[in-house]
Structures are given as structure tokens and as C-alpha cells.
C-alpha positions in Angstrom: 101.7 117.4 143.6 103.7 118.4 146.7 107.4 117.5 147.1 109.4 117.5 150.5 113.1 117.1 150.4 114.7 115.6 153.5 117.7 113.9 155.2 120.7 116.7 155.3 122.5 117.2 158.6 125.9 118.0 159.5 128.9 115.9 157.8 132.2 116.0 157.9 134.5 116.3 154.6 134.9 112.9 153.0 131.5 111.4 154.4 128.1 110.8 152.9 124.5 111.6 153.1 121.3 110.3 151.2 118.6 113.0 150.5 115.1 111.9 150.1 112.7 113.6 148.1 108.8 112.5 148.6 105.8 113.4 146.3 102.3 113.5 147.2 99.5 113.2 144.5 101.1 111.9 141.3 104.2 109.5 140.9 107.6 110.5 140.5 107.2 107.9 137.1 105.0 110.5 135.3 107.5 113.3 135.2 111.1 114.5 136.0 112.5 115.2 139.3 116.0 117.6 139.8 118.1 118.2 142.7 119.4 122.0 143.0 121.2 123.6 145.6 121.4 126.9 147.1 124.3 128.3 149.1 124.3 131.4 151.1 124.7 134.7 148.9 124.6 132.4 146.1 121.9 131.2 143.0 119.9 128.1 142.6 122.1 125.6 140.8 121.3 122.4 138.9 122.9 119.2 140.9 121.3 116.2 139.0 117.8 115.3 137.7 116.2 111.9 136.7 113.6 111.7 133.9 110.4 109.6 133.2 113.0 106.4 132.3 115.4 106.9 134.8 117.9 108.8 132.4 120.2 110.9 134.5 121.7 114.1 134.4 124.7 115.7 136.4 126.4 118.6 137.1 129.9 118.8 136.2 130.8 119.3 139.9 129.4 116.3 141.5 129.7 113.4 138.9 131.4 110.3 140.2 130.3 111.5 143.9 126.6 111.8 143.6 123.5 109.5 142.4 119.8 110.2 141.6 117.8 107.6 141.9 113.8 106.6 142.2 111.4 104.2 143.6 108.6 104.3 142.2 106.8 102.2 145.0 107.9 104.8 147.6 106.8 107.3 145.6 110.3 108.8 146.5 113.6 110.1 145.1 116.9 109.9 146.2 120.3 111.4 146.1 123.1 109.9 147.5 125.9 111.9 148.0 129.6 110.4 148.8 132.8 112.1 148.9 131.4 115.6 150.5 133.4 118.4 150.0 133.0 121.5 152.3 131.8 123.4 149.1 128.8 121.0 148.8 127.6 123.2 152.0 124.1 124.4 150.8 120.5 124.2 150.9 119.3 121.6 148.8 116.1 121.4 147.1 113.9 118.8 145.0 111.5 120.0 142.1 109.1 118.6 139.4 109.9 119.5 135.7 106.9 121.5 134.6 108.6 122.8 131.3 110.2 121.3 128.5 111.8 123.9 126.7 115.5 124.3 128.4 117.9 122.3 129.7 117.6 120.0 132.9 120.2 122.1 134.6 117.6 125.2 134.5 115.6 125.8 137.5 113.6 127.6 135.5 112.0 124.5 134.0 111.0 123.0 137.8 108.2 124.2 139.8 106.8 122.4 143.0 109.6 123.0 144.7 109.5 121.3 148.2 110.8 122.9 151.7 114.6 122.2 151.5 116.9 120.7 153.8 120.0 121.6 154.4 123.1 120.0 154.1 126.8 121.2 156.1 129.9 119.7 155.4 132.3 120.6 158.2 136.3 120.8 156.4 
């Protein structure tokens, strides 16, 4: 399976975005899916996953602002982020949970990772 992350752009503080992340091969219904993020100088970090029933995960940082979410007849999964801060200002990235013995928050338990778009959020 293949997964490509799009929809970032430029935003000002205060605004919103929807990311889309799109899978090729099998369905986003036969496995997890996690959002991370990637800011200059800095590591990967966990931003939200969905699992196989739609259970949701967050990270501290953007509950309240951000929701993951699926379509399973798009074959696609989303994150829609309201309330951007400028510190939201990264790359972001979709991947496919290949292992099951961490945490969701651990990038080390995604592979597949998709090209990632990138997402500014002008103060």
C-alpha cells in the first residue's frame, strides 16, 4: 500500500486546513492510519491516529482543535485542523500501522509513510 498526504498550504493563526491522506492497494478499514508531524530541526511527532473501528487517538497538543477521520469509500483519511497556531508549522505526514507492540503515538510502529505536505501557519 502507498499513502500520499495532501492539502497543507499557507494559513494564517486562527484558520483551518483539512489534510487528506489517500491509500492505494488495501483500505484504510483493514488497518490504522496516524498523522505525525515534522518541524525543522525537530523529530517526528505523533498528532492523531484512527484505528480499524474508527477509535481515535490525540496528542495532547492538538485535542479540541484537530479531528481524524475516514472514508472508507474514498479510500481516504482526513485531518481537519481548526484553531492553527503558528507552532503547528510543520511537515505533516500520514502512515500505516505495521506494528502492534507500542503506543499509537510511536512512529516507530508506522511504515508506508507517504510524501508529506506541508503545512505554515503565518502568526
Amino acid at each position: 500500500v502507498q499513502l500520499q498526504a495532501c492539502g497543507g498550504g499557507l494559513v494564517q493563526a486562527g484558520g483551518s486546513l483539512r489534510l487528506s491522506c489517500e491509500a492505494s492497494g488495501r483500505t484504510f478499514s483493514d488497518y490504522g492510519t496516524g498523522w505525525f508531524r515534522q518541524a525543522p530541526g525537530k523529530e517526528r511527532e505523533f498528532v492523531a491516529a484512527i484505528n480499524w473501528s474508527t477509535s481515535t487517538y490525540y496528542a495532547d497538543s492538538v485535542k479540541g482543535r484537530f479531528t481524524i477521520s475516514r472514508d472508507n469509500a474514498k479510500n481516504t483519511v482526513y485531518l481537519q485542523m481548526n484553531s492553527l497556531k503558528f507552532e503547528d508549522s510543520a511537515v505533516y505526514y500520514c502512515g500505516k500501522r505495521t506494528k502492534y507492540n507500542g503506543s499509537w503515538s510511536q512512529s516507530s510502529q508506522f511504515g508506508a509513510w507517504g510524501q508529506g505536505t506541508q503545512v505554515t501557519v503565518s502568526s
